[in-house]
N, CA, C and O atoms as a Maestro MAE file, in Angstrom:
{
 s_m_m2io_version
 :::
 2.0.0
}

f_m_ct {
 s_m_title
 :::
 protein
 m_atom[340] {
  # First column is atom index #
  i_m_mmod_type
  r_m_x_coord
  r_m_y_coord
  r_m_z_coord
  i_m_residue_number
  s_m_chain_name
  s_m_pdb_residue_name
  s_m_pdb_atom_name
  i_m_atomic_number
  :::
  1 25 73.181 117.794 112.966 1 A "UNK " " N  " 7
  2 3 74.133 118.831 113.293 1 A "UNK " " CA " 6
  3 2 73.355 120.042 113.788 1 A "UNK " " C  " 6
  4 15 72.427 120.513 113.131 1 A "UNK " " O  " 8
  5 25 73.845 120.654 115.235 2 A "UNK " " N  " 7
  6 3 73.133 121.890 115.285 2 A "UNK " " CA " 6
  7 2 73.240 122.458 114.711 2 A "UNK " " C  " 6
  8 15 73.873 122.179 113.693 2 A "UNK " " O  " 8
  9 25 72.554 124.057 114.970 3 A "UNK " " N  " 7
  10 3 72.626 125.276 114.343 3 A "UNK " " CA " 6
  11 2 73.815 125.909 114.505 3 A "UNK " " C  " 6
  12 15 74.333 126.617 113.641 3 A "UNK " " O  " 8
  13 25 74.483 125.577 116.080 4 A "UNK " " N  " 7
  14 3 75.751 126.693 116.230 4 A "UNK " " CA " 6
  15 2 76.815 125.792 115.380 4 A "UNK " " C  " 6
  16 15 77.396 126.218 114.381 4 A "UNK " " O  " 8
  17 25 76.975 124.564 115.890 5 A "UNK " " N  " 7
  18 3 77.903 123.460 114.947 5 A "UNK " " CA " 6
  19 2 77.882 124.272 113.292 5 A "UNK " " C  " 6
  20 15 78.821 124.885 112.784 5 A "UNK " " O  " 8
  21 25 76.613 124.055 112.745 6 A "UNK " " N  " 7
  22 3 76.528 124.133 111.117 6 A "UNK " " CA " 6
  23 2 77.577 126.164 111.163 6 A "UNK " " C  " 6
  24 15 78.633 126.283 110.541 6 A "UNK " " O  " 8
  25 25 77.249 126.832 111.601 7 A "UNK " " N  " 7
  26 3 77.992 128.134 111.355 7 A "UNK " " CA " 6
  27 2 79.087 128.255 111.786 7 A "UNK " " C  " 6
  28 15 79.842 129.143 111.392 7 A "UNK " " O  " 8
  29 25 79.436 127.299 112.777 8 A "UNK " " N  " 7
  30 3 80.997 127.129 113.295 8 A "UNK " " CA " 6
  31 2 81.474 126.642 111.975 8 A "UNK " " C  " 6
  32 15 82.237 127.451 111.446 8 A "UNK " " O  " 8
  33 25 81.189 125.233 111.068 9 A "UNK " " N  " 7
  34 3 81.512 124.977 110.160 9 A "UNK " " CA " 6
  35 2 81.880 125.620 108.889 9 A "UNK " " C  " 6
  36 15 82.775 125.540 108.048 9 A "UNK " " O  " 8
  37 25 80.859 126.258 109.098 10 A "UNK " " N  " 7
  38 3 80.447 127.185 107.557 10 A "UNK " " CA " 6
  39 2 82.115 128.657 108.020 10 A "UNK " " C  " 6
  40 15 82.907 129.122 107.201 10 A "UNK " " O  " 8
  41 25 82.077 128.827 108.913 11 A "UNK " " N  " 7
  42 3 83.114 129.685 109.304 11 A "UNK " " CA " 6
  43 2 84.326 129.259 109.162 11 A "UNK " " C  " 6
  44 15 85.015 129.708 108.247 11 A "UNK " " O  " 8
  45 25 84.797 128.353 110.001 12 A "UNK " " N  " 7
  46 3 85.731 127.494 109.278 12 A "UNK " " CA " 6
  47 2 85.838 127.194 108.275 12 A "UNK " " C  " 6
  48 15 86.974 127.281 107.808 12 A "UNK " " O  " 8
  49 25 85.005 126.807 107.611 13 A "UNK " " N  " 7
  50 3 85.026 126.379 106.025 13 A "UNK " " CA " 6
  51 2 85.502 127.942 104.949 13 A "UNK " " C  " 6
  52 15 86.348 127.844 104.060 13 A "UNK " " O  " 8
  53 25 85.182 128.531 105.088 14 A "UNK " " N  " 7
  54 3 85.414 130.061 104.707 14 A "UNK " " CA " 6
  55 2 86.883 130.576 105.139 14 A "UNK " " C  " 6
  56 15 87.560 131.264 104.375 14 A "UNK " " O  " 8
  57 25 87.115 130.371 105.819 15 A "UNK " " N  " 7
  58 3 88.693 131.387 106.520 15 A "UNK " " CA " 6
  59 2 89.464 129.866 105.507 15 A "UNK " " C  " 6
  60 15 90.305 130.381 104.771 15 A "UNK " " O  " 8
  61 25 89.446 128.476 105.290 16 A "UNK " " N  " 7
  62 3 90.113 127.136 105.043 16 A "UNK " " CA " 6
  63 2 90.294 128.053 103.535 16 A "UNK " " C  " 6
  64 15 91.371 128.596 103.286 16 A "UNK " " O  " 8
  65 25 89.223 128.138 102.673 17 A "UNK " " N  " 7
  66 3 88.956 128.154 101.671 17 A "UNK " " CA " 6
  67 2 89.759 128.977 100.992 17 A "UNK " " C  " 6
  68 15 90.509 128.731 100.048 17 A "UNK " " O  " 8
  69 25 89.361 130.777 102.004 18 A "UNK " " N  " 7
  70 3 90.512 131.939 101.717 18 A "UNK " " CA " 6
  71 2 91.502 131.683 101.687 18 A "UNK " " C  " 6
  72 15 92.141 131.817 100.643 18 A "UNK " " O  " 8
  73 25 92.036 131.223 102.778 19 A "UNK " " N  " 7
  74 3 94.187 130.823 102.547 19 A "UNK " " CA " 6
  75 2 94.072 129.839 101.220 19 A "UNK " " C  " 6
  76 15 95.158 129.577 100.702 19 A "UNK " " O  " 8
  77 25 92.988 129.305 100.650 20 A "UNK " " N  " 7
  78 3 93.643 128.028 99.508 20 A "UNK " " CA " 6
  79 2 93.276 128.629 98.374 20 A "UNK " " C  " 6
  80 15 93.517 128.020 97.331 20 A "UNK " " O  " 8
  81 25 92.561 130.055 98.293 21 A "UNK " " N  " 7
  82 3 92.415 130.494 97.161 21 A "UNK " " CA " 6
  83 2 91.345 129.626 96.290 21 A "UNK " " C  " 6
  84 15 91.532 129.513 95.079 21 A "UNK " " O  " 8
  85 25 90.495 129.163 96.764 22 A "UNK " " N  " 7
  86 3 89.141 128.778 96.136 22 A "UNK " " CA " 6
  87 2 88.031 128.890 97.068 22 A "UNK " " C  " 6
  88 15 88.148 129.133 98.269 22 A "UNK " " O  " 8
  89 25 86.804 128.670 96.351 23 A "UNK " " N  " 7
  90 3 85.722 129.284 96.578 23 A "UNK " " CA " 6
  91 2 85.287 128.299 97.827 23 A "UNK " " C  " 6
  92 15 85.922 127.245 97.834 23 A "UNK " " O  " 8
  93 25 84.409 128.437 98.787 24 A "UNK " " N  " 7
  94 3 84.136 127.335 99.988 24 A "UNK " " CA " 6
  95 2 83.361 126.274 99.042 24 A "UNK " " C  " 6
  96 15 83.962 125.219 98.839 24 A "UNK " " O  " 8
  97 25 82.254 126.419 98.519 25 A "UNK " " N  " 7
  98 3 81.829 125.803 97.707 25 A "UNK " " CA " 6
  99 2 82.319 124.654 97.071 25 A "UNK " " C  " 6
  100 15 81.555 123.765 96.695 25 A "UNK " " O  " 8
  101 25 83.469 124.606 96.929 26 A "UNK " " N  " 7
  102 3 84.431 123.994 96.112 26 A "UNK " " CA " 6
  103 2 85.336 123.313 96.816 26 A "UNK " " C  " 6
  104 15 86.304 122.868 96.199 26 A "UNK " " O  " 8
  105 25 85.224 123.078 98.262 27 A "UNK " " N  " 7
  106 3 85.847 122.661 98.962 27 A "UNK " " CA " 6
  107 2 85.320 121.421 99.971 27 A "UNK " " C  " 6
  108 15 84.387 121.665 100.736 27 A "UNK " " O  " 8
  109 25 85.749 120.490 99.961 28 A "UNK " " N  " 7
  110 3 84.825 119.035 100.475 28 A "UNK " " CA " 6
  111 2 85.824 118.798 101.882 28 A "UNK " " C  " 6
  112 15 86.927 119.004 102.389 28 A "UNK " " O  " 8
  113 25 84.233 118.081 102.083 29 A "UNK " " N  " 7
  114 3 84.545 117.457 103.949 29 A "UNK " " CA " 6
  115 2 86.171 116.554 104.043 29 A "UNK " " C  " 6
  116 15 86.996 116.423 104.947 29 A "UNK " " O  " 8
  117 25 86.084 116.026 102.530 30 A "UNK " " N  " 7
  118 3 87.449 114.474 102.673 30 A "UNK " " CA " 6
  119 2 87.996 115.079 101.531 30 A "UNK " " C  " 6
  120 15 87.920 114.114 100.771 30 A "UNK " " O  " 8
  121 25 88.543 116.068 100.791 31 A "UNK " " N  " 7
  122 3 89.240 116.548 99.841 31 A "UNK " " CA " 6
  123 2 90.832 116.477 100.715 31 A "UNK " " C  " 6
  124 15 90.928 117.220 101.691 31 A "UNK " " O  " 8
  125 25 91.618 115.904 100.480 32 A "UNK " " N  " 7
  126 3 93.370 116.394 100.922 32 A "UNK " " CA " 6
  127 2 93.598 117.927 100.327 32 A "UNK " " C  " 6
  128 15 93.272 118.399 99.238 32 A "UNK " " O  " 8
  129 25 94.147 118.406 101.237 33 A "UNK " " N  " 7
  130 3 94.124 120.194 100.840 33 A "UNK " " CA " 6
  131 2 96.113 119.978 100.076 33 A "UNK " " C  " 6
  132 15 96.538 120.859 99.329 33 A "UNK " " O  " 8
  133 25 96.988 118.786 100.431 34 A "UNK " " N  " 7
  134 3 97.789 119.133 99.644 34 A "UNK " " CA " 6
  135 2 97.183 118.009 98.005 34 A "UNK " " C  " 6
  136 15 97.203 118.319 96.813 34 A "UNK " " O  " 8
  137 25 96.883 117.185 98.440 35 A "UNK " " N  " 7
  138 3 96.483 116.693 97.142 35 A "UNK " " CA " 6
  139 2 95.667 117.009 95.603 35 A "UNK " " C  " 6
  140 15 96.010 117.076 94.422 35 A "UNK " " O  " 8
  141 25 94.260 117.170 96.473 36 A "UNK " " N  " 7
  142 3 93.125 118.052 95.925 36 A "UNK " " CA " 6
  143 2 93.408 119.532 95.642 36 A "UNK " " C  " 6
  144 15 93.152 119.973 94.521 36 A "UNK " " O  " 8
  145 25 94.048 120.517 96.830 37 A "UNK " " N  " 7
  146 3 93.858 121.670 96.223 37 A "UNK " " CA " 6
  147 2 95.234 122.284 96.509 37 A "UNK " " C  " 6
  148 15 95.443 123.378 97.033 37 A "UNK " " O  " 8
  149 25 96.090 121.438 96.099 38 A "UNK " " N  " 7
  150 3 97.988 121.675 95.886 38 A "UNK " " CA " 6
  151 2 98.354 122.931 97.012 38 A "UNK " " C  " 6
  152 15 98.458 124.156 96.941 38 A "UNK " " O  " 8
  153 25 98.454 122.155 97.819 39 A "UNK " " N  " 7
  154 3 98.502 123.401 99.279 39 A "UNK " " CA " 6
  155 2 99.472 122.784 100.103 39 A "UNK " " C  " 6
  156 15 99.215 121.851 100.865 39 A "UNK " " O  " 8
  157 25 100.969 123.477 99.904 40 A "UNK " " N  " 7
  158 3 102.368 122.763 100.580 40 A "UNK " " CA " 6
  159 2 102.097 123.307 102.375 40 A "UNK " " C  " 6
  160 15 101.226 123.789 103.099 40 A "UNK " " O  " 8
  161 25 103.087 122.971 102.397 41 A "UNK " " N  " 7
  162 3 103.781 122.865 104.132 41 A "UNK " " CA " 6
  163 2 103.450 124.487 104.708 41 A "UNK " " C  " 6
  164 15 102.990 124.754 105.818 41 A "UNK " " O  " 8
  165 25 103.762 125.320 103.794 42 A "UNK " " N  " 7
  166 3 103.758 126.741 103.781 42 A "UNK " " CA " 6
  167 2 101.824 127.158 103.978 42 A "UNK " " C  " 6
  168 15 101.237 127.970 104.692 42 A "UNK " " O  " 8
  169 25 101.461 126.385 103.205 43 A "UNK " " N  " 7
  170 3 99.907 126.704 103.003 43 A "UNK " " CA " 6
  171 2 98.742 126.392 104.200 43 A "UNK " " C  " 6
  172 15 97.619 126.849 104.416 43 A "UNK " " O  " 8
  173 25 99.765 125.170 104.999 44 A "UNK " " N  " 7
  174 3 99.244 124.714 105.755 44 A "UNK " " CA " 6
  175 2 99.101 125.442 107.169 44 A "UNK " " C  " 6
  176 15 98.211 125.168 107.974 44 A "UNK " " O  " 8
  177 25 99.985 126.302 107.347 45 A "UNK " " N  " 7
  178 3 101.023 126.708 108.405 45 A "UNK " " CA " 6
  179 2 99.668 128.182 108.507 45 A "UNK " " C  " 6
  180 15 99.069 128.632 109.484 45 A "UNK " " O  " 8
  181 25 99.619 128.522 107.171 46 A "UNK " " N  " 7
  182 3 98.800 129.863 107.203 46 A "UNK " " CA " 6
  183 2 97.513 129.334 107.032 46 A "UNK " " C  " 6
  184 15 96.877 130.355 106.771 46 A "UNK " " O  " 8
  185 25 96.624 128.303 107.006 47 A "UNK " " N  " 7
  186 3 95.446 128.021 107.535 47 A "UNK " " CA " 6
  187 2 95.460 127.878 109.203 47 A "UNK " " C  " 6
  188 15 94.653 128.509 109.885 47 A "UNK " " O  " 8
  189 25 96.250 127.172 109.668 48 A "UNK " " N  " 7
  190 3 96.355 127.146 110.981 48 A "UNK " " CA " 6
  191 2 96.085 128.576 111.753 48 A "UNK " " C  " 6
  192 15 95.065 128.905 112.359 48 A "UNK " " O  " 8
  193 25 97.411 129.404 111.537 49 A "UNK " " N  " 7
  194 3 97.372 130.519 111.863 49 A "UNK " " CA " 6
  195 2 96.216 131.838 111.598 49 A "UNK " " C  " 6
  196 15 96.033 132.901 112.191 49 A "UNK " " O  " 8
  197 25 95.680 131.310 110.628 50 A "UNK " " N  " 7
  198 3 94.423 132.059 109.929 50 A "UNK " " CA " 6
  199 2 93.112 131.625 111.419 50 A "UNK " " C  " 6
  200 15 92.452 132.341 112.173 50 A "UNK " " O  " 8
  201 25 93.230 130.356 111.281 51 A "UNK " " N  " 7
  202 3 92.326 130.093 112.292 51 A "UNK " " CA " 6
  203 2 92.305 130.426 113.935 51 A "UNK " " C  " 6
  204 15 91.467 130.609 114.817 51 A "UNK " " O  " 8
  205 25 93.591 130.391 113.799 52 A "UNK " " N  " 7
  206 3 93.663 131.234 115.121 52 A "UNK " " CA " 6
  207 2 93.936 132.525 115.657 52 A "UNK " " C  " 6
  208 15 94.120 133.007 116.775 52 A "UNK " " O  " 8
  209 25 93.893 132.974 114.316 53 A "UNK " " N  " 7
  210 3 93.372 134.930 114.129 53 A "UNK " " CA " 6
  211 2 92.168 134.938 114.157 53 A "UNK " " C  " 6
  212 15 91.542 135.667 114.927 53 A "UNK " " O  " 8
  213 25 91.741 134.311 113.509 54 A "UNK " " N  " 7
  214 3 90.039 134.623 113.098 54 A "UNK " " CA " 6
  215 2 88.912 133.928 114.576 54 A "UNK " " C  " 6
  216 15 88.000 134.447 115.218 54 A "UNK " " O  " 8
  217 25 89.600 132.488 114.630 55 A "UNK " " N  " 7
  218 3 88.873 132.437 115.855 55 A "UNK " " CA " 6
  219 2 88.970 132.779 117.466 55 A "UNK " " C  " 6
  220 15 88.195 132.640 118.412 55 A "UNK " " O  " 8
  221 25 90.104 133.218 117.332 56 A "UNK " " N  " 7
  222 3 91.280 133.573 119.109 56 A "UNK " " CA " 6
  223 2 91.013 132.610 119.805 56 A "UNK " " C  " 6
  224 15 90.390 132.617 120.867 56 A "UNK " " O  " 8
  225 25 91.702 131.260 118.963 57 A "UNK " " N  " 7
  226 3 92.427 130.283 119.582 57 A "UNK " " CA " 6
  227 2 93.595 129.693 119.150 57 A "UNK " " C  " 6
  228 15 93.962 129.977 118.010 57 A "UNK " " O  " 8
  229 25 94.438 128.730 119.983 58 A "UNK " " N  " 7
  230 3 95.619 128.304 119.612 58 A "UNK " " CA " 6
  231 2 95.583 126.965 119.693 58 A "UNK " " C  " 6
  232 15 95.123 126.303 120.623 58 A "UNK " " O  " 8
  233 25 96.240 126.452 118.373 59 A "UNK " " N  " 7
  234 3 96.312 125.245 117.934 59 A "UNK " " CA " 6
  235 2 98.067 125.086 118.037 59 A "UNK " " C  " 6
  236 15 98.758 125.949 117.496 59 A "UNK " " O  " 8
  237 25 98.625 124.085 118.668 60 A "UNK " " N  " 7
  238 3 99.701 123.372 118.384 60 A "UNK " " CA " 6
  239 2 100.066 123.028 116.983 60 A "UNK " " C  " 6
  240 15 99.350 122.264 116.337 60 A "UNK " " O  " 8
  241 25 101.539 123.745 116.300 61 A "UNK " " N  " 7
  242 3 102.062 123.397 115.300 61 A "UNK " " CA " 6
  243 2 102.059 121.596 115.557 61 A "UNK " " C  " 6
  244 15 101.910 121.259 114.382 61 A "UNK " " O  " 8
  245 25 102.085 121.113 115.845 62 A "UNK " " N  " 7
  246 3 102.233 119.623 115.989 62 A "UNK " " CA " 6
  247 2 100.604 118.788 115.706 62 A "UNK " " C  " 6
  248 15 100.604 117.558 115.738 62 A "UNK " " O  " 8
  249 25 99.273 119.541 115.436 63 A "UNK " " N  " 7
  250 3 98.326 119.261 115.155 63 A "UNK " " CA " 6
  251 2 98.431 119.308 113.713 63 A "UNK " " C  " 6
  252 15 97.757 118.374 113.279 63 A "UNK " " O  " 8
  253 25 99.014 120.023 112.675 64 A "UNK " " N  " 7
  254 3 99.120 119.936 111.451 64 A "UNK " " CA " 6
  255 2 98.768 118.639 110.688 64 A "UNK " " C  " 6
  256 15 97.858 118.339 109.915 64 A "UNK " " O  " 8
  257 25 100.148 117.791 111.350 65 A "UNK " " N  " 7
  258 3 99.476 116.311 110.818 65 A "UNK " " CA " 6
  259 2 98.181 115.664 110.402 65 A "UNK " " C  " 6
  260 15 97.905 114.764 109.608 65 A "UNK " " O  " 8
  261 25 97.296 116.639 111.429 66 A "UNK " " N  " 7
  262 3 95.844 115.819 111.564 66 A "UNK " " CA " 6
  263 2 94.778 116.723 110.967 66 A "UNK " " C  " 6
  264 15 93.589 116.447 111.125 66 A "UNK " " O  " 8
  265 25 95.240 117.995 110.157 67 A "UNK " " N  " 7
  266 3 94.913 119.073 109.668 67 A "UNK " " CA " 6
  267 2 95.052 118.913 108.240 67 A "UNK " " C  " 6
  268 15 95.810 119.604 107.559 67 A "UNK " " O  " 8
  269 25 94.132 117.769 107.685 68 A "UNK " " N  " 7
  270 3 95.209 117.128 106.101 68 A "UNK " " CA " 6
  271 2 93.796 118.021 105.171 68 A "UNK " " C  " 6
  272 15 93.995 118.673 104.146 68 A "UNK " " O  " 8
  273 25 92.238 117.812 105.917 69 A "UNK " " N  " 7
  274 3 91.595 117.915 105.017 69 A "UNK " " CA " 6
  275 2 90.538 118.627 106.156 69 A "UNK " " C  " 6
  276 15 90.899 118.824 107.316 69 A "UNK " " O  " 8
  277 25 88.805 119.082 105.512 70 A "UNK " " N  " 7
  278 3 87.991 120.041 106.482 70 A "UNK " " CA " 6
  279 2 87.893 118.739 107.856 70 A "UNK " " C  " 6
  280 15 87.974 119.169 109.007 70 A "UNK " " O  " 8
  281 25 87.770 117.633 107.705 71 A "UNK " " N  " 7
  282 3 87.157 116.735 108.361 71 A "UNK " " CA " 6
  283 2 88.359 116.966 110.150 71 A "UNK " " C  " 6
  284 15 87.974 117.186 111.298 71 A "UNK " " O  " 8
  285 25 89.848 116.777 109.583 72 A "UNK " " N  " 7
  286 3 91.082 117.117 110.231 72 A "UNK " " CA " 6
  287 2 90.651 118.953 111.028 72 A "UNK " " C  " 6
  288 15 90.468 119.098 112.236 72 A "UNK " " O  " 8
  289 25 90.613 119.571 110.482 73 A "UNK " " N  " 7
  290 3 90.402 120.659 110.794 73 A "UNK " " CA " 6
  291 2 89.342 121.222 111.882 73 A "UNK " " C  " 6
  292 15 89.452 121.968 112.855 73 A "UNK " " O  " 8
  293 25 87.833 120.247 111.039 74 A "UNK " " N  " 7
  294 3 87.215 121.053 112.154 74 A "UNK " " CA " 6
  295 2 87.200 120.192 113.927 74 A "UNK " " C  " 6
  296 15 86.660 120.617 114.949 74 A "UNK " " O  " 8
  297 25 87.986 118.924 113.737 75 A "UNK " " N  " 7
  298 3 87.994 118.055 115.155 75 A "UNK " " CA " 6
  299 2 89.277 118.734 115.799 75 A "UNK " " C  " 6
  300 15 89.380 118.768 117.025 75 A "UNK " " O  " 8
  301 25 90.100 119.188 115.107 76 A "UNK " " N  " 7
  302 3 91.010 120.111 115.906 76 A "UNK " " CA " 6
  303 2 90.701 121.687 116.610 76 A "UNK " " C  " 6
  304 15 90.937 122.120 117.738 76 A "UNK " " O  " 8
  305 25 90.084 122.295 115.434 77 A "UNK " " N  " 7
  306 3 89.399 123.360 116.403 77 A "UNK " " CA " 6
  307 2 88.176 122.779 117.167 77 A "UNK " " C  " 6
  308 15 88.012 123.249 118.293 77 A "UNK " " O  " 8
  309 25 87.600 122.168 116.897 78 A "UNK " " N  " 7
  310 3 86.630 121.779 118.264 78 A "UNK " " CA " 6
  311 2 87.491 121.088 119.474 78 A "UNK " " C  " 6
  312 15 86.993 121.025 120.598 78 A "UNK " " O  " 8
  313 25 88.502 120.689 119.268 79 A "UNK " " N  " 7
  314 3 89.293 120.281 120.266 79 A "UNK " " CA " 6
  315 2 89.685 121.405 121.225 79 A "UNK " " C  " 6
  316 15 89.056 121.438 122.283 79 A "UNK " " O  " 8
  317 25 90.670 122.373 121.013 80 A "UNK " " N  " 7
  318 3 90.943 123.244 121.031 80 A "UNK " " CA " 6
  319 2 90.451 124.490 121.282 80 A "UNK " " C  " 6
  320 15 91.098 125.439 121.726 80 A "UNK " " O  " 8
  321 25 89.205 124.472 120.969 81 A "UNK " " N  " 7
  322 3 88.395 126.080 121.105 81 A "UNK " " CA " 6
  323 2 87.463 126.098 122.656 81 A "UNK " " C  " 6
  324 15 86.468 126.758 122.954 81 A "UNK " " O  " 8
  325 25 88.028 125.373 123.229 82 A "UNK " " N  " 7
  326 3 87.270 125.616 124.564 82 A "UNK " " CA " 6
  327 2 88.385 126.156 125.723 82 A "UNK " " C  " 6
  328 15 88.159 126.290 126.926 82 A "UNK " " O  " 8
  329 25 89.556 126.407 125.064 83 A "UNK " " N  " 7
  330 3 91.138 126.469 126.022 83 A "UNK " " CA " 6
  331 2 91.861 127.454 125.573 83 A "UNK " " C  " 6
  332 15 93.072 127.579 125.754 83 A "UNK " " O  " 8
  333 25 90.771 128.582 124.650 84 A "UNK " " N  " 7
  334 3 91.170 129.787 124.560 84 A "UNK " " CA " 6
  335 2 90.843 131.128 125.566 84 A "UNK " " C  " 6
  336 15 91.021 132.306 125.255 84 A "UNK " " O  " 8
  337 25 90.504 130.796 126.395 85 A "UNK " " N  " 7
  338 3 90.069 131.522 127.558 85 A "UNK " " CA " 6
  339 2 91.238 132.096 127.563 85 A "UNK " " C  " 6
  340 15 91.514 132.928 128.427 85 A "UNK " " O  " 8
  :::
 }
 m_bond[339] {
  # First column is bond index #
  i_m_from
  i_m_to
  i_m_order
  :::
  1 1 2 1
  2 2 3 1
  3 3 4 2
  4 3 5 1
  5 5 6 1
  6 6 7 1
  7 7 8 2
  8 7 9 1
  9 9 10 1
  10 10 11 1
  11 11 12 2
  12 11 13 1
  13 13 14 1
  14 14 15 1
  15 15 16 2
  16 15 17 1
  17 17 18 1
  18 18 19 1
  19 19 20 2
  20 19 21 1
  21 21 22 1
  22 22 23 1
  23 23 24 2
  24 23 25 1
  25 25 26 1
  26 26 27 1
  27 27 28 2
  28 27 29 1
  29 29 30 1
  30 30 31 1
  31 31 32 2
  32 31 33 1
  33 33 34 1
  34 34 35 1
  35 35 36 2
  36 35 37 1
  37 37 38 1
  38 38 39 1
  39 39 40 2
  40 39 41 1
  41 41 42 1
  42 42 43 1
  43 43 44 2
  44 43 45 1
  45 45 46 1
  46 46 47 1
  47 47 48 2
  48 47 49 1
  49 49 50 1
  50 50 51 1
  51 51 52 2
  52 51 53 1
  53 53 54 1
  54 54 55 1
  55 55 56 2
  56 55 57 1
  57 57 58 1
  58 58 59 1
  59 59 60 2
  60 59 61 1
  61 61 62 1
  62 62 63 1
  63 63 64 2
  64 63 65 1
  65 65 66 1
  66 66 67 1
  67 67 68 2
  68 67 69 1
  69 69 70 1
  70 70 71 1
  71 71 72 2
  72 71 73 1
  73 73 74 1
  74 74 75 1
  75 75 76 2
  76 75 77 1
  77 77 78 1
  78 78 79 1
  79 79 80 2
  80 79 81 1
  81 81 82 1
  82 82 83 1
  83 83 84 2
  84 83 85 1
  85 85 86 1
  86 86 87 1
  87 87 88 2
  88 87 89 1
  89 89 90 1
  90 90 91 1
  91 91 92 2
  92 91 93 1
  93 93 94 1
  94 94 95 1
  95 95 96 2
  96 95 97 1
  97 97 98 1
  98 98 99 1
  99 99 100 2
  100 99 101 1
  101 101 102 1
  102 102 103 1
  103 103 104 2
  104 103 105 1
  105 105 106 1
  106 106 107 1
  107 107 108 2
  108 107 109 1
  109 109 110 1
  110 110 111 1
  111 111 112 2
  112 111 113 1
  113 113 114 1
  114 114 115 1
  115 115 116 2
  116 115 117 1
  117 117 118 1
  118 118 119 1
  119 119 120 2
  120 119 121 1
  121 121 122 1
  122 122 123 1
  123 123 124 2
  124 123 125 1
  125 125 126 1
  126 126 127 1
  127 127 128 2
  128 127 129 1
  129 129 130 1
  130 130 131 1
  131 131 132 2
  132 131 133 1
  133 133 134 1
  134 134 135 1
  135 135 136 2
  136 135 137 1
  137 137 138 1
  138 138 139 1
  139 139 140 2
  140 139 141 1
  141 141 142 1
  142 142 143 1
  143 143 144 2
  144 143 145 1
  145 145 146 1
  146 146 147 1
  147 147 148 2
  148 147 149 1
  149 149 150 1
  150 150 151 1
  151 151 152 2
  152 151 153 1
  153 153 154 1
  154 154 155 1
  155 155 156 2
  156 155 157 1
  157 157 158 1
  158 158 159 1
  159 159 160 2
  160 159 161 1
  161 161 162 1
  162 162 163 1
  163 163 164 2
  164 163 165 1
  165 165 166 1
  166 166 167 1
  167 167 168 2
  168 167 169 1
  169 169 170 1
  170 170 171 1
  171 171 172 2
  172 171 173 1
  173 173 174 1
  174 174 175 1
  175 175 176 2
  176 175 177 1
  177 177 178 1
  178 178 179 1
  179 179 180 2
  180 179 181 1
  181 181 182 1
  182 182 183 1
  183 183 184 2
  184 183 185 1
  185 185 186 1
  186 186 187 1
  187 187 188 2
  188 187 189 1
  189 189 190 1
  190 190 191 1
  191 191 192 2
  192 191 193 1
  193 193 194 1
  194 194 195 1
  195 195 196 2
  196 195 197 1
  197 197 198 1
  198 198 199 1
  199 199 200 2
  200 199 201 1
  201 201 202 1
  202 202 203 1
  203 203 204 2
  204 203 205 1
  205 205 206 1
  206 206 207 1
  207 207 208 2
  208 207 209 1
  209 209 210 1
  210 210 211 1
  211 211 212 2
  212 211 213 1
  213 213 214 1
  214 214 215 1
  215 215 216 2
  216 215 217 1
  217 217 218 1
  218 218 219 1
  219 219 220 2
  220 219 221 1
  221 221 222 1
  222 222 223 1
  223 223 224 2
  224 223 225 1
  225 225 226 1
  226 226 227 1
  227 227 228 2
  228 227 229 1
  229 229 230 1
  230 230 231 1
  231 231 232 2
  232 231 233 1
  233 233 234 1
  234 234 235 1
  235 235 236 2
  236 235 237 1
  237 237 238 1
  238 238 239 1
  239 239 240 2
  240 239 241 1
  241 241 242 1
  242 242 243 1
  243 243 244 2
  244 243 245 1
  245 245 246 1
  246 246 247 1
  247 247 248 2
  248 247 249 1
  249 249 250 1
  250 250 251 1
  251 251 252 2
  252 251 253 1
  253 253 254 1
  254 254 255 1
  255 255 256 2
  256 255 257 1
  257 257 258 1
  258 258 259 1
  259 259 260 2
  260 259 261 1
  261 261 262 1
  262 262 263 1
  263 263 264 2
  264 263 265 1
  265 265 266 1
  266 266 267 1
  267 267 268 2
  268 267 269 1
  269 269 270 1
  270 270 271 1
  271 271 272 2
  272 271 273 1
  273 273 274 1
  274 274 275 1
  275 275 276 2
  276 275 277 1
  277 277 278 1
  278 278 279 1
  279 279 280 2
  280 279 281 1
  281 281 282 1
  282 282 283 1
  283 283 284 2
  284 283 285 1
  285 285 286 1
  286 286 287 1
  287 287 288 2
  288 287 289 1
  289 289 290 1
  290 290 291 1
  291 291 292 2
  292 291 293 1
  293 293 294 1
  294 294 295 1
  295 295 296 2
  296 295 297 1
  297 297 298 1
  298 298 299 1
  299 299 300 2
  300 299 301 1
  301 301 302 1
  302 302 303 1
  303 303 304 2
  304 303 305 1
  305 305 306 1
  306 306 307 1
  307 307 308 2
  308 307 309 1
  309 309 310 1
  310 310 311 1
  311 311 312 2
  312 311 313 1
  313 313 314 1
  314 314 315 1
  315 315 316 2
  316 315 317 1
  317 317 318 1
  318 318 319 1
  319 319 320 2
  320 319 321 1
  321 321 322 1
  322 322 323 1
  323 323 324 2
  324 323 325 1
  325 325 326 1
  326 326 327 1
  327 327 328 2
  328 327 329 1
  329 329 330 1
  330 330 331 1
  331 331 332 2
  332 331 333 1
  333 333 334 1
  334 334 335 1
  335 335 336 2
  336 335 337 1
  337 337 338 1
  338 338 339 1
  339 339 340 2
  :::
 }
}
């Protein structure tokens, strides 16, 4: 993994962590964020949106689905973060 990859991560991983109210640390690559860290429909909605405050990009409400856990998350903003121009 590069260097910019690993702090893109680590960034993401941090803004994920804040909306779920635990520490990044504490938060795994394959954890389910409603399973593992009891995070409804509502919780989900404001990670999304978190991420696209924090990073100024836009993700499709319809990516959620694929937004279950970090692994979901960070292939969507890497999807996505080149079409925020």
């Amino acid at each position: 993994m590069s260097t910019d990859i690993k702090i893109a991560h680590d960034q993401i991983k941090a803004i994920v962590a804040e909306v779920l109210e635990i520490e990044p640390v504490n938060l795994t690559d394959t954890g389910n964020f409603e399973q593992n860290y009891n995070a409804d429909s509502l919780r989900a909605i404001e990670i999304l949106a978190a991420l696209e405050r924090e990073l100024k990009i836009e993700i499709p409400q319809e990516e959620l689905s694929r937004m279950i856990n970090m692994l979901g998350v960070y292939e969507v903003v890497e999807q996505y973060s080149g079409q925020a121009e």
